[in-house]
N, C-alpha and C positions, 0 to 999 in steps of 0.2 A: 560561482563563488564556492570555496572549497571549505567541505564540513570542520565543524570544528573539535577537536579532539580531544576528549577529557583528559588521556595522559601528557597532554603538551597545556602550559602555561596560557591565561586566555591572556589576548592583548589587553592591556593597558584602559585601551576604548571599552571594554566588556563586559573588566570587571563591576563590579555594583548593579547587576543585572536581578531580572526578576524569572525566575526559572519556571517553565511548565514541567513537570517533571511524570513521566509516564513512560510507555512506549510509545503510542501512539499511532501503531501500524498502519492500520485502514484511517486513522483523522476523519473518524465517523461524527454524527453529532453531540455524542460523550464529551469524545477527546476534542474536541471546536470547542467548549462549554469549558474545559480549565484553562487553554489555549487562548480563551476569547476574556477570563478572567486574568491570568497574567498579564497580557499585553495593552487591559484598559489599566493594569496596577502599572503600570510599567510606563505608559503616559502620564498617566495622573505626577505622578513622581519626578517624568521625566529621569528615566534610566531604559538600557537597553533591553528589550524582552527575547528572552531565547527560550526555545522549544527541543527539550532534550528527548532524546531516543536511546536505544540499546541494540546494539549488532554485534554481534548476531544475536538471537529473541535469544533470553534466559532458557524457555523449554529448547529452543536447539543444543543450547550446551550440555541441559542436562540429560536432553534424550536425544542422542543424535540420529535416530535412528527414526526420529517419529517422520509420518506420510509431511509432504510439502503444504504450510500454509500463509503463508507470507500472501499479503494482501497490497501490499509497496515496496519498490525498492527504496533505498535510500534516494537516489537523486527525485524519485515522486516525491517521497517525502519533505525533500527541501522545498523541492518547487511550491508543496499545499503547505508548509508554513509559514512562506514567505509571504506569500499571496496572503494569508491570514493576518499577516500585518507584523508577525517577527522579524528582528533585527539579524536572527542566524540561528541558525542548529547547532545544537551541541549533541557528538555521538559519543556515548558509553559503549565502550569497547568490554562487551561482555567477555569474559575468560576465568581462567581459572583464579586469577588475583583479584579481579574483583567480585568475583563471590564467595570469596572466602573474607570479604571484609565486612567489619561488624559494622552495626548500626553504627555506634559510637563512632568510629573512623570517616564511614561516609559520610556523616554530616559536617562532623568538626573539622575532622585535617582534607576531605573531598572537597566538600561544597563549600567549607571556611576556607581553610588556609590557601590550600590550591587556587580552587577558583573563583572565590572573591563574592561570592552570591550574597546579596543582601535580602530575599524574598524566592521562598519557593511555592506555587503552586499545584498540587496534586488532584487525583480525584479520592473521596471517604475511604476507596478501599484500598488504598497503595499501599504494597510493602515494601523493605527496601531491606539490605545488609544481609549476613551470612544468617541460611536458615530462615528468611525472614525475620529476623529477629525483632524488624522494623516495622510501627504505622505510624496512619497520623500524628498520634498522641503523641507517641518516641520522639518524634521528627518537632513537633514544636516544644518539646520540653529541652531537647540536644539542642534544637538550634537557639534558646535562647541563652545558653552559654557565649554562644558565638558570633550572637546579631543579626543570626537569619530568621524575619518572621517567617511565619509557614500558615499557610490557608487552604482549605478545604471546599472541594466544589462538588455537590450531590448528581445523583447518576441523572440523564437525561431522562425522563418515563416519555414510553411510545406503548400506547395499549396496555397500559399497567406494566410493564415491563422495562427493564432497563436499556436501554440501549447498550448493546456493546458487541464487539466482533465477531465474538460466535454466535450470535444471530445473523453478522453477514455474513458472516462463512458458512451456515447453515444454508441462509437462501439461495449462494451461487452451488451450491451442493444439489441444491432441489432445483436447479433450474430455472432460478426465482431473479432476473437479474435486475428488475423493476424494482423488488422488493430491498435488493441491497445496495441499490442506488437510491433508493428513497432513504436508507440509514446514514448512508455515506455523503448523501445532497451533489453527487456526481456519481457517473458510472461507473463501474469497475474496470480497468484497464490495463492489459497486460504492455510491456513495452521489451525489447529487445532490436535484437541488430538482425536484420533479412540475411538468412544462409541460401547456398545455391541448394535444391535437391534434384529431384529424380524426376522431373520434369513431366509427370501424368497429368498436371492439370491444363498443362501446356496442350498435352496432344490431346484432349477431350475439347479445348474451348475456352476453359477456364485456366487462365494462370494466378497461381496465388503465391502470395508472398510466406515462404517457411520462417516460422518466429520457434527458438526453443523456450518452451514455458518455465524449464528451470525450477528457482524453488517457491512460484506464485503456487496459491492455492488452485487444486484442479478444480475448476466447475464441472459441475456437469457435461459429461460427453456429449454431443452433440453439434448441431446449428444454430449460428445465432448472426440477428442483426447487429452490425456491429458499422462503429465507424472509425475511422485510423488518419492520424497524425502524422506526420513526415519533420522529426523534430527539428533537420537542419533549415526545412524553410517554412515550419510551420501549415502547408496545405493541408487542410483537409478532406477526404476521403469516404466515401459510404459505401459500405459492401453485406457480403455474405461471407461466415467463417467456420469450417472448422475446427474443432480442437478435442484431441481423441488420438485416437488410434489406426485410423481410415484403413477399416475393415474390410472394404472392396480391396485391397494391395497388399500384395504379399513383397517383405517383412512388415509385421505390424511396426509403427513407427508412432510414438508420439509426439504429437505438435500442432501448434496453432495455426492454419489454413486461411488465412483472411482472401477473398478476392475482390474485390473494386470494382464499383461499374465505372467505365468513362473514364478508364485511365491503361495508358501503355507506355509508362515511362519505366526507367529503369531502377528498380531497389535494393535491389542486389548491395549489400556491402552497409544501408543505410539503416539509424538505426529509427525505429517507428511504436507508435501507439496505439494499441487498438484496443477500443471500447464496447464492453459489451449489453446490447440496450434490452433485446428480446429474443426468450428461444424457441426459436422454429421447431425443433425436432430433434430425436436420441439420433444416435450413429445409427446405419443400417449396412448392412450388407444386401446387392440387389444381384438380380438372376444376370445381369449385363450391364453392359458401358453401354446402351443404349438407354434404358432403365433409370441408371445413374444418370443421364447426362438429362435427361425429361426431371427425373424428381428437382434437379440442382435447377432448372431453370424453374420450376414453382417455387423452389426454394426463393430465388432471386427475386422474384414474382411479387413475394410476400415482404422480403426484405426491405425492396425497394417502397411499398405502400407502407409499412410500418416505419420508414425513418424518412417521411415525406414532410413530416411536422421538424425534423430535429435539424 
């Protein structure tokens, strides 16, 4: 199903829709809680419920420069709204025209005229238009010019604290990938298309599949249990991964190293999912490939007994 675009007209079938309206990056337990509030307004009523996003994130536009944190791609994100019970995505095509559009515009001539939104829901602290010029309160007093209700959904509390991404992006930082699968109620998971490389894990024993990590957030370097996807036929896969810098080889290269136990097919060219459950260990550099290839099989060792429940 192809996203759908805020600067093209919605069909016909879409408009009088109930909007989640956030980013929604990670669709941690926050963003499930406006998501899971639109789409019961959106039954109730009987109209279609959409889950809107922005791409690229606002901070990419305005700092282009900042480290990589992107927690989904968009096609993740279809898939975890769909699954959530949405009728379809809507992407805000972040750029320079629309953040330069004021509150007043995004709501009436955006979400009114345009696209036909009868019901927006957000979380308390949403801004929205040039400057932010936009909240809540903006947003339902604009949109009662124009027939859009608009509702408010409070943060999720997890240990007196709010839920929300930079807490998961805090914990795959620390190494914590339990922790930010318990915020997100699934793992965190990188996904990309298998490149050929330079073939060293081939000649040790280990062949692994090269993923570039692109603009996902960097977890912590190191090892980790992980398990991986094969999107065109859906098998899944349990392994040991990399993702770093693999310090034993000279050029340092970064990227994500997943390897499989119980599997010799070919991935080359395929694109895959890999999950990350538990980390084993930082990156190391060792005295040899003999060294290295002992630690990688405890490594396997560990990996395999830790993802014997999953």
């Amino acid at each position: 199903m192809r996203f759908l675009d805020h600067r093209e007209p919605l069909p016909e079938s879409l408009r009088g829709a109930i909007v989640a309206l956030g980013n929604f990056d990670g669709f941690h337990l926050g963003h499930q809680a406006v998501a899971g509030e639109a789409i019961r307004w959106a039954r109730e009523e009987g109209r279609p419920a959409i889950i809107a996003t922005f791409d690229p994130h606002p901070v990419r536009h305005f700092q282009p420069d900042a480290p990589p944190f992107r927690l989904t791609t968009l096609e993740q994100r279809q898939e975890l709204y769909l699954a959530a019970g949405a009728t379809a995505m809507l992407v805000f095509h972040f750029d320079g025209e629309l953040a330069g559009t004021t509150a007043e515009d995004f709501v009436q001539r955006l979400l009114g005229d345009h696209l036909g939104v009868a019901g927006v829901v957000t979380g308390e602290d949403f801004t929205f238009g040039k400057a932010r010029g936009g909240n809540f309160d903006r947003l339902v007093s604009l949109g009662k010019d124009v027939g859009i209700e608009a509702r408010a959904v409070p943060p999720v509390l997890d240990g007196g604290e709010a839920v929300s991404s930079s807490r998961v992006r805090n914990a795959l930082r620390d190494g914590d990938p339990q922790e930010a699968a318990r915020l997100l109620t699934r793992p965190f998971a990188i996904r990309g298309v298998v490149q050929h490389g330079d073939k060293r894990g081939r000649e040790i024993g280990y062949p692994t599949a090269n993923l570039p990590v692109e603009h996902y957030l960097r977890p912590r370097y190191g090892i980790y249990a992980v398990t991986g996807r094969i999107l065109s036929t859906g098998q899944e896969l349990k392994g040991a991964a990399n993702i770093g810098v693999r310090p034993q080889f000279d050029p340092p290269k970064e990227l994500l190293e997943p390897y499989f136990f119980d599997f010799s097919g070919d991935l080359y060219g395929q694109e895959i999912e890999v999950a990350f459950h538990h980390f084993l260990r930082g990156e190391a550099k060792f005295d040899s490939l003999d060294a290295l290839v002992a630690q990688m099989d405890r490594d396997c060792d560990e990996a395999r007994r830790l993802l014997a429940q999953v």
